[in-house]
MARVO-576070 format. One line per field, with one value per residue (C-alpha): residue in three letters; x, y, z. Coordinates in nm, 3 decimals, padded with zeros to 5 digits. Layout:
! residues N
res <- (ala  ...)
u <- (X  ...)
v <- (Y  ...)
w <- (Z  ...)
END
This chain:
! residues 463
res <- (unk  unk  unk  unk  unk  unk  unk  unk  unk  unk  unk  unk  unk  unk  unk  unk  unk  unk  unk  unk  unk  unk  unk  unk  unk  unk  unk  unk  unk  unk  unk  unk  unk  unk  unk  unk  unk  unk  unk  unk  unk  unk  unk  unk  unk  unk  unk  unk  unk  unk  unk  unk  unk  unk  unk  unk  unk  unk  unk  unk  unk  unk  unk  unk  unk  unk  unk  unk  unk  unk  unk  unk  unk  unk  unk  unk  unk  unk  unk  unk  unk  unk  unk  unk  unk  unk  unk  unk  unk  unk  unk  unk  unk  unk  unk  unk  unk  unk  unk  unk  unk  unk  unk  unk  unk  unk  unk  unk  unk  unk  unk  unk  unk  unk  unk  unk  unk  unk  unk  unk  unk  unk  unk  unk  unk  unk  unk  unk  unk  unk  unk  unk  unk  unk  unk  unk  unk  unk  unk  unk  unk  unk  unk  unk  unk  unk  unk  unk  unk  unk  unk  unk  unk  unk  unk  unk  unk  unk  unk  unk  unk  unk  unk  unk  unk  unk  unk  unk  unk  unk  unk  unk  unk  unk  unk  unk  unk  unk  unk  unk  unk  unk  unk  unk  unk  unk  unk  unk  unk  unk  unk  unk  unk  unk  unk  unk  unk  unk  unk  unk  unk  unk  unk  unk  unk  unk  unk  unk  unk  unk  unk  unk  unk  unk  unk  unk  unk  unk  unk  unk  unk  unk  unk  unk  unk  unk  unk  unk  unk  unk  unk  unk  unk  unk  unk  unk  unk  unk  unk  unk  unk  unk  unk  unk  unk  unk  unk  unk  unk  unk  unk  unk  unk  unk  unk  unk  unk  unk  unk  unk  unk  unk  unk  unk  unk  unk  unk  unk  unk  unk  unk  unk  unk  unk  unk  unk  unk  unk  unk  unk  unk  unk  unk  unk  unk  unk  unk  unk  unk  unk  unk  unk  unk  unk  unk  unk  unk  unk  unk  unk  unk  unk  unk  unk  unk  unk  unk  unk  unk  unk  unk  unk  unk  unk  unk  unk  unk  unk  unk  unk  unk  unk  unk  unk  unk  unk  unk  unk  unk  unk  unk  unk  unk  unk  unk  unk  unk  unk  unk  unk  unk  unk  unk  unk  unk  unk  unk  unk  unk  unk  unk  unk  unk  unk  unk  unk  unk  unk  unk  unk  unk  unk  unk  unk  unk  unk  unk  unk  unk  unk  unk  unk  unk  unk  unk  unk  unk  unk  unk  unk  unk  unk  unk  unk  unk  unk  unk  unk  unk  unk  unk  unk  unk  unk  unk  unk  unk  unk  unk  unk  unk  unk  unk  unk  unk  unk  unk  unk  unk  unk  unk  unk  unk  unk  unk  unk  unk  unk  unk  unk  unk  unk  unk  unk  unk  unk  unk  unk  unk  unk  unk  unk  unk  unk  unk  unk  unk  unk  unk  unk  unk  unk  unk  unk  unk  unk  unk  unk  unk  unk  unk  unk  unk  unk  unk  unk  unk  unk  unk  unk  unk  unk  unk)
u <- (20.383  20.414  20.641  20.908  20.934  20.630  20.383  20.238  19.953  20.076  19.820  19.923  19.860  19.919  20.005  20.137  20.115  20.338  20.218  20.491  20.334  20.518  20.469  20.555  20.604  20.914  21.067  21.308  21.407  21.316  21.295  21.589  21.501  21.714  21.608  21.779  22.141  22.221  22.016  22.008  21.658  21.488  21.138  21.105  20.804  20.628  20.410  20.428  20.238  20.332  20.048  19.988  19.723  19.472  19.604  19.727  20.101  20.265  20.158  20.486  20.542  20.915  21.106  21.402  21.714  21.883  21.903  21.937  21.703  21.616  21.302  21.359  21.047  21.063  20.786  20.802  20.537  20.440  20.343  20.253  20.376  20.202  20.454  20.259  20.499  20.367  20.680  20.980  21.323  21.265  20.923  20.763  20.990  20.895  20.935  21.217  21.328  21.645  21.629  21.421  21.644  21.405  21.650  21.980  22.338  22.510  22.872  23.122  23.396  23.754  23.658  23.298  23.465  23.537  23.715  23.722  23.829  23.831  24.010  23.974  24.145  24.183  24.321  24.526  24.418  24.039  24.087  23.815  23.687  23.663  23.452  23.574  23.432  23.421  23.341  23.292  23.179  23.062  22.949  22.747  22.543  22.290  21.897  21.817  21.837  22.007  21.778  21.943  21.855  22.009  22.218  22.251  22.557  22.828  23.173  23.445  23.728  24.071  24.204  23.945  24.010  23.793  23.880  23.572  23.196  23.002  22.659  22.563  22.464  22.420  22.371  22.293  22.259  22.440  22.338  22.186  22.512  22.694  22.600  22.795  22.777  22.904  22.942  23.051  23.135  22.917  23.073  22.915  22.592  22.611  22.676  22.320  22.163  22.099  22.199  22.064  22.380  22.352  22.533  22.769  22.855  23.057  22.874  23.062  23.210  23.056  22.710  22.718  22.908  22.613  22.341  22.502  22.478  22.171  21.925  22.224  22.251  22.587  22.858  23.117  23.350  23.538  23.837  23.806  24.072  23.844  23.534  23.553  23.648  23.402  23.296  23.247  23.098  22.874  22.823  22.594  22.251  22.449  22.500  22.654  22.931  23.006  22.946  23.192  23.444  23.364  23.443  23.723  23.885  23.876  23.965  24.228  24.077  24.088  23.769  23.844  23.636  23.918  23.918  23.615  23.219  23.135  23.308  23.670  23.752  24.072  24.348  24.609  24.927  25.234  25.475  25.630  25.422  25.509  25.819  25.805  26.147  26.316  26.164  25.791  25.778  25.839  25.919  26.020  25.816  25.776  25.844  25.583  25.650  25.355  25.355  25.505  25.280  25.495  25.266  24.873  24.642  24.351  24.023  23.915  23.533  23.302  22.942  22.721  22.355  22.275  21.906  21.877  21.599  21.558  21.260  21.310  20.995  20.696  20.407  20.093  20.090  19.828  20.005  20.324  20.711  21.093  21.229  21.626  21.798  22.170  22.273  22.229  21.915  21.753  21.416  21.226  20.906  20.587  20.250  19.968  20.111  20.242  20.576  20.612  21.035  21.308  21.685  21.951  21.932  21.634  21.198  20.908  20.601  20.270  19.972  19.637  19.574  19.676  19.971  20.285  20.576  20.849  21.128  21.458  21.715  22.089  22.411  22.688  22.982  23.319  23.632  24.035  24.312  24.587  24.912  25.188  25.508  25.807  26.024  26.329  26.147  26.112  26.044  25.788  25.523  25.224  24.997  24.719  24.427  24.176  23.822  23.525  23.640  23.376  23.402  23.766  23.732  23.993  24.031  24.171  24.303  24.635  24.665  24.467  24.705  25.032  24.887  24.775  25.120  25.305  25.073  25.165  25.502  25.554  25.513  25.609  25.397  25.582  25.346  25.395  25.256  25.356  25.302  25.082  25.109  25.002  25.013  24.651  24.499  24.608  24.964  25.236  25.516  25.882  25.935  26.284  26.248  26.604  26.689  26.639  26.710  26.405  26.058  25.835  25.456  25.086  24.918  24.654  24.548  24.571  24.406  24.395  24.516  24.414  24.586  24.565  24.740  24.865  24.738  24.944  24.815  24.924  24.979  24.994  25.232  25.225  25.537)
v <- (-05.510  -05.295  -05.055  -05.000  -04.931  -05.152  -05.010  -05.217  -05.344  -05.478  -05.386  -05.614  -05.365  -05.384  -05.091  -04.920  -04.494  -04.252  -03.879  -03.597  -03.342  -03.018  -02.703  -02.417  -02.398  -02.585  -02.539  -02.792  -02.972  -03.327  -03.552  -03.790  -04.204  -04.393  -04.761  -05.050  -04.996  -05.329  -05.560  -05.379  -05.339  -05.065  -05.009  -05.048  -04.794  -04.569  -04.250  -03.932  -03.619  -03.243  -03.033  -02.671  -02.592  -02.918  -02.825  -03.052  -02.922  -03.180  -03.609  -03.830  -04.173  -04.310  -04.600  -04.633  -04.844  -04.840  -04.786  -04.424  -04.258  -03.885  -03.830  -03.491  -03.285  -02.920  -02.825  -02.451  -02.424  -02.707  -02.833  -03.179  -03.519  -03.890  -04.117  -04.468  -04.772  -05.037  -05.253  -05.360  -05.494  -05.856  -06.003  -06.070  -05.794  -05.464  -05.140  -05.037  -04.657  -04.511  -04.143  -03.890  -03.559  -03.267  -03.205  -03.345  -03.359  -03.251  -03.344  -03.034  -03.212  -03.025  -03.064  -02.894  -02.566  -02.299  -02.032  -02.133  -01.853  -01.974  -01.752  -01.860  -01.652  -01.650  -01.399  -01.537  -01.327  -01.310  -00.937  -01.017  -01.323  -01.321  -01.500  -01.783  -01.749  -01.950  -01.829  -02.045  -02.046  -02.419  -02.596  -02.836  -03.035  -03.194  -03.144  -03.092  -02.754  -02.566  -02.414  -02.157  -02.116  -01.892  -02.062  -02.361  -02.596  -02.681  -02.900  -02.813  -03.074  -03.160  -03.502  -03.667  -03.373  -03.102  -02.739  -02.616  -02.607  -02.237  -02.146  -01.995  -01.657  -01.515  -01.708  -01.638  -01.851  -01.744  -01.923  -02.337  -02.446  -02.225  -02.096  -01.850  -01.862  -01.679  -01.809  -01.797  -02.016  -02.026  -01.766  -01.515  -01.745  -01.637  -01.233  -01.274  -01.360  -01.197  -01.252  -01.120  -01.103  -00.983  -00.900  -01.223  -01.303  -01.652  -01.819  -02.085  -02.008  -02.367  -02.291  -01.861  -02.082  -02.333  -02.076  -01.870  -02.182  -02.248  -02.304  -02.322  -02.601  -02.680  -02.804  -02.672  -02.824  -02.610  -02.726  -02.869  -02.664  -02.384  -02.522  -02.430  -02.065  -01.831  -01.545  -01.198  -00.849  -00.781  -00.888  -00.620  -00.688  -00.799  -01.072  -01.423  -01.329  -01.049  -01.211  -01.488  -01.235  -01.084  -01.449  -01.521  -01.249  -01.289  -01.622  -01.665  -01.866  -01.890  -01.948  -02.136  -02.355  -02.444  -02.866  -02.898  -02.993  -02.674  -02.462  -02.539  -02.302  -02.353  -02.200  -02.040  -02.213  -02.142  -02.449  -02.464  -02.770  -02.694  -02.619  -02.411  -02.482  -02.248  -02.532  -02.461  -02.090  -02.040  -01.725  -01.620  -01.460  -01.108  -00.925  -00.676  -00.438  -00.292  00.000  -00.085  -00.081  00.032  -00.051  -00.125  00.009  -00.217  -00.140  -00.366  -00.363  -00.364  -00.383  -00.380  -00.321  -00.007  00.115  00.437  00.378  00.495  00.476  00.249  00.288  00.563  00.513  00.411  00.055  -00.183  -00.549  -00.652  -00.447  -00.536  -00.315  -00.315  -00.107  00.043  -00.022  -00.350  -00.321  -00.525  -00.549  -00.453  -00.350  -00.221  -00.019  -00.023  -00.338  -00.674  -00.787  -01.125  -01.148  -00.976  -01.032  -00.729  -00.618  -00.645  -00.682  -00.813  -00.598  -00.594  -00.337  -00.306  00.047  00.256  00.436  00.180  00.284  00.061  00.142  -00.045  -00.038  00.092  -00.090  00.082  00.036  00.116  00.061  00.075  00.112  -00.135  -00.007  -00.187  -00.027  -00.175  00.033  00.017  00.279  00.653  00.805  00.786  00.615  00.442  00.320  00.118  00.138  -00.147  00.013  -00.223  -00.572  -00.551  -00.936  -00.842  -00.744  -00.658  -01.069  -01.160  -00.843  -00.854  -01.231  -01.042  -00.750  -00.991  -01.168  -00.878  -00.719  -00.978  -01.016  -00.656  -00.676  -00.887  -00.617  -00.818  -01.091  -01.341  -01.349  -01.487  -01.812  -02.151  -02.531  -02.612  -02.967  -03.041  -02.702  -02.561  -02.226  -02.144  -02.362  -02.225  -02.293  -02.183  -02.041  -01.967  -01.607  -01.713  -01.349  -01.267  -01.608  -01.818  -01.624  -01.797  -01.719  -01.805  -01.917  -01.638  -01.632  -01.884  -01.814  -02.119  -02.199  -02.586  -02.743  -03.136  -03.307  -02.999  -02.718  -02.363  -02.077  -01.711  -01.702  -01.471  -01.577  -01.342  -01.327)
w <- (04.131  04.425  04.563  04.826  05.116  05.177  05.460  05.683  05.509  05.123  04.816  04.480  04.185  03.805  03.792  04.104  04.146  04.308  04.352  04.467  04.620  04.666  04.921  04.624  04.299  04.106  03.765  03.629  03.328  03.391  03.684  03.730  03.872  04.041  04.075  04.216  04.230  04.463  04.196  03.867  03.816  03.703  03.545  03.181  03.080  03.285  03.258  03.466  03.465  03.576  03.752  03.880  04.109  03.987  03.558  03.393  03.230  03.096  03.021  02.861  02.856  02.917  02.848  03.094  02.986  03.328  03.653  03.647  03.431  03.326  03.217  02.996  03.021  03.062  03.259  03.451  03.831  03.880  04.235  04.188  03.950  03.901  03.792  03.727  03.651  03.415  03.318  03.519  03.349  03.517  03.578  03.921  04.039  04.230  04.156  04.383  04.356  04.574  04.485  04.277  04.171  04.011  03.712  03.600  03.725  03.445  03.377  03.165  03.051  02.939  02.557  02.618  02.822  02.620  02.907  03.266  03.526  03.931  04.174  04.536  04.799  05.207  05.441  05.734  06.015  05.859  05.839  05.583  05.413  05.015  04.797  04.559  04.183  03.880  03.547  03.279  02.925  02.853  02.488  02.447  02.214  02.431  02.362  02.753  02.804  03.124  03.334  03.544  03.879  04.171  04.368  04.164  04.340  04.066  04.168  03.992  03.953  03.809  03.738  04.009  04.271  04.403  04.390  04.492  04.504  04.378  04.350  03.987  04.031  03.696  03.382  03.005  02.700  02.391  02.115  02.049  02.226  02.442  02.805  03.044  03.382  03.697  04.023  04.363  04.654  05.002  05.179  04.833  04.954  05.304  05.224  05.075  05.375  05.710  06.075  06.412  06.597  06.926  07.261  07.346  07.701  07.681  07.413  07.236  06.895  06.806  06.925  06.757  06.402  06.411  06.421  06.121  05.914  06.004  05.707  05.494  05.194  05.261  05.552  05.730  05.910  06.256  06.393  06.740  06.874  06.811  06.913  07.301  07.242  07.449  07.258  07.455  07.286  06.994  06.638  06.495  06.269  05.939  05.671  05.779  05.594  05.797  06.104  06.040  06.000  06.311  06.471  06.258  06.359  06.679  06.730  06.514  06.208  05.847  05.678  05.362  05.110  04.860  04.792  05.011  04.988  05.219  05.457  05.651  05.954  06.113  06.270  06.103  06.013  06.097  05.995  05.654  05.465  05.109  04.879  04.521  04.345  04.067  03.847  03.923  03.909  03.516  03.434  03.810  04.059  04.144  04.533  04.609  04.851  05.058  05.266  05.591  05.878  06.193  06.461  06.531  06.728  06.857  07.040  07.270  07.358  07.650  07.687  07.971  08.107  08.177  08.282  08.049  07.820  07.437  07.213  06.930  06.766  06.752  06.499  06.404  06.262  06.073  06.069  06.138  06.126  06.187  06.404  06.316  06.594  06.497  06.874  07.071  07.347  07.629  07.838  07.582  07.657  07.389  07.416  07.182  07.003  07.045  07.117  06.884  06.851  06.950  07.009  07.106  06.777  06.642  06.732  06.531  06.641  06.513  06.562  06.487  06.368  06.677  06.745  06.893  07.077  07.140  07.412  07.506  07.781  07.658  07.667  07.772  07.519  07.659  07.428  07.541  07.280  07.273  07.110  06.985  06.779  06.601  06.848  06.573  06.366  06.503  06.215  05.909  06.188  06.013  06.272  06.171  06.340  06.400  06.566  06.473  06.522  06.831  06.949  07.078  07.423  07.712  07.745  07.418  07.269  07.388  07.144  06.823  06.907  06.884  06.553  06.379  06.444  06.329  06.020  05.905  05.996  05.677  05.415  05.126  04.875  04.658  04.288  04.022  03.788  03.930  03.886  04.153  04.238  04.506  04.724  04.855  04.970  05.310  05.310  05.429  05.172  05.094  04.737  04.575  04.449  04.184  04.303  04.656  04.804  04.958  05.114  05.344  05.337  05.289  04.989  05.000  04.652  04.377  04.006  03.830  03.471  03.373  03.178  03.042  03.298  03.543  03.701  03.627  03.874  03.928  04.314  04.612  04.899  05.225  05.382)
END
């Protein structure tokens, strides 16, 4: 018996050993095998053990029965398992093993959840970028207990189709059976974590997207009409999150993970793609009427070199610091320390005891407003103003200005519940209000209501 894939040199065992080694500590609630899935064969009986730091945690002997196989043992910190194979389902065969999965993909079926809530929402200019959630209560009479862990992916599906993938970030069990959990979607992931930013001078928006999701555990996928576009002016020290709104913005994107195993960024739509009837709103839908924005005032932003100098850091330090600076800065230079990273918006700096002092050359930020008025109204003005969207510059302004304007220009949302079908986030659709003729809009919100064979969800069209 041996095992695959074969090295260069072949050694015939009885009874062949694998040893998983890992770099930190894991928790989990088994370890799942997958054997041959081409073939069909799987070992029969095999042995593994669970160790911390040289300890011995757990020994079990298991008898798989196909070719995917859970071995349900939990065992909490442990860096290192021994899984030795003694019997395979045919004889003369080896053993052949495709995957190992530290835990167990669980399926929740419609009969095991007791409340499901998922509200996923998008914004078509990317004025700001929500995050999806799911809340579920789930019951279940398995032995294998659920072993929460932040971040945890879950897919959640209807009739073979995904709505969405979330990360758990709270859960809680109740009692033997049930277990809550709250979660949200990867854009909740990404306003968790942290991102340099910096002063941008042409970079493109695929290069500045592919360093936010850097380091991330899940895709996204940019539109290639949006690939190309050259981003000019400065994204503050922030969270991914709020970076990608920055871009978003910008460019003219929606960031959207509805139906999809990641991220989608695209541009927004504009043609009509969808149709709500009098039939699939129920009860009828309701007009709400916002205040109406008469006109919008954007700043467009420069920033260049300039050779005054500031002090970013004065004090006596043993090891190393971050040095996060509330204003972007070049040429950095350091006494009494070292200088081991920086960016414009940030330095890693390290000392020895002594007093450091870190200094920095300025940028010079420079801003021009950009004014645009529905010129029918004179009076009752309501001008809104849009200061700190700092990647629009004198360049592309003059497009945000047009799309922001025409964004606020429709005051009114179309809500109500609705048979979904076969309508997404993000769609532009037409909707028959059965009062005040047919609306046009976005599909900016949808919170879902499953049902057996159809999915009912209150909805929020922009006009």
């Amino acid at each position: 018996m041996f095992l695959f894939p074969r090295s260069t040199t072949e050694e015939t065992t009885s009874n062949p050993e694998l040893t998983i080694l890992f770099s930190q500590k894991f928790t989990s609630v088994g370890v799942l095998l997958t054997f041959n899935m081409m073939s069909g064969d799987y070992c029969t009986r095999l042995r593994a053990k669970w160790y911390s730091d040289g300890e011995l945690l757990s020994d079990m002997e298991f008898r798989p029965d196909s070719v995917r196989y859970f071995c349900n043992n939990y065992v909490r910190l442990y860096d290192k398992i021994v899984i030795t194979f003694y019997e395979t389902s045919r004889p003369w065969r080896p053993v052949f093993i495709t995957r190992i999965d530290y835990g167990i993909y669980r399926d929740f079926f419609a009969d095991e959840l007791l409340s499901t809530s998922c509200l996923q929402e998008v914004n078509a200019i990317s004025e700001n970028i929500s995050f999806n959630t799911l809340n579920f209560t789930v019951r279940t009479e398995t032995n294998i207990p659920f072993d929460f862990q932040k971040k945890q992916k879950l897919a959640l599906y209807f009739n073979g189709q995904r709505i969405g993938n979330f990360y758990l970030k709270n859960g809680a069990r109740k009692n033997r059976t049930d277990y809550q959990m709250d979660s949200h979607d990867a854009i909740g992931v990404l306003d968790g974590n942290e991102f340099p930013g910096g002063v941008y001078t042409g970079q493109l928006t695929r290069d500045v997207i592919d360093q936010i999701f850097e380091g991330e555990d899940f895709n996204y996928l940019l539109d290639d009409s949006l690939a190309d576009i050259p981003l000019i002016g400065y994204i503050p020290y922030t969270t991914k999150r709020n970076a990608l709104v920055q871009i978003a913005f910008s460019i003219g994107a929606v960031v959207d993970t509805s139906n999809y195993d990641g991220v989608l960024i695209y541009p927004q739509q504009t043609e009509v793609t969808g149709e709500f009837s009098e039939v699939d709103t129920y009860d009828g839908v309701t007009m709400e009427h916002s205040d109406v924005v008469t006109g919008i005032r954007l700043m467009a932003h420069t920033y260049q070199q300039s050779e005054d100098t500031e002090e970013l850091y004065n004090d006596t330090l043993s090891g190393t610091a971050e040095v996060i600076f509330s204003d972007p800065h070049y040429g950095l230079t350091i006494t009494g320390g070292t200088l081991l990273k920086s960016g414009d918006n940030y330095a890693v700096i390290s000392g020895t005891g002594s007093a450091v002092v870190l200094t920095g050359k300025k940028y010079i930020h420079m801003t021009t407003a950009l004014l645009k008025e529905n010129p029918t109204i004179v009076f009752n003005r309501n001008v809104k103003e849009v200061s700190d969207a700092t990647l629009v510059h004198p360049g592309n302004a003059p497009a945000v200005l047009e799309r922001v304007y025409e964004y606020y220009q429709r005051a009114e949302n179309v809500t109500g519940d609705v048979l979904l079908t076969d309508k997404t986030l993000g769609q532009v659709v037409g909707i028959d209000t059965g009062y005040d003729g047919r609306r046009e809009g976005t599909i900016e919100s949808i919170s879902y209501q499953f049902g057996i064979r159809e999915i009912k969800a209150e909805v929020v069209i922009h006009e």
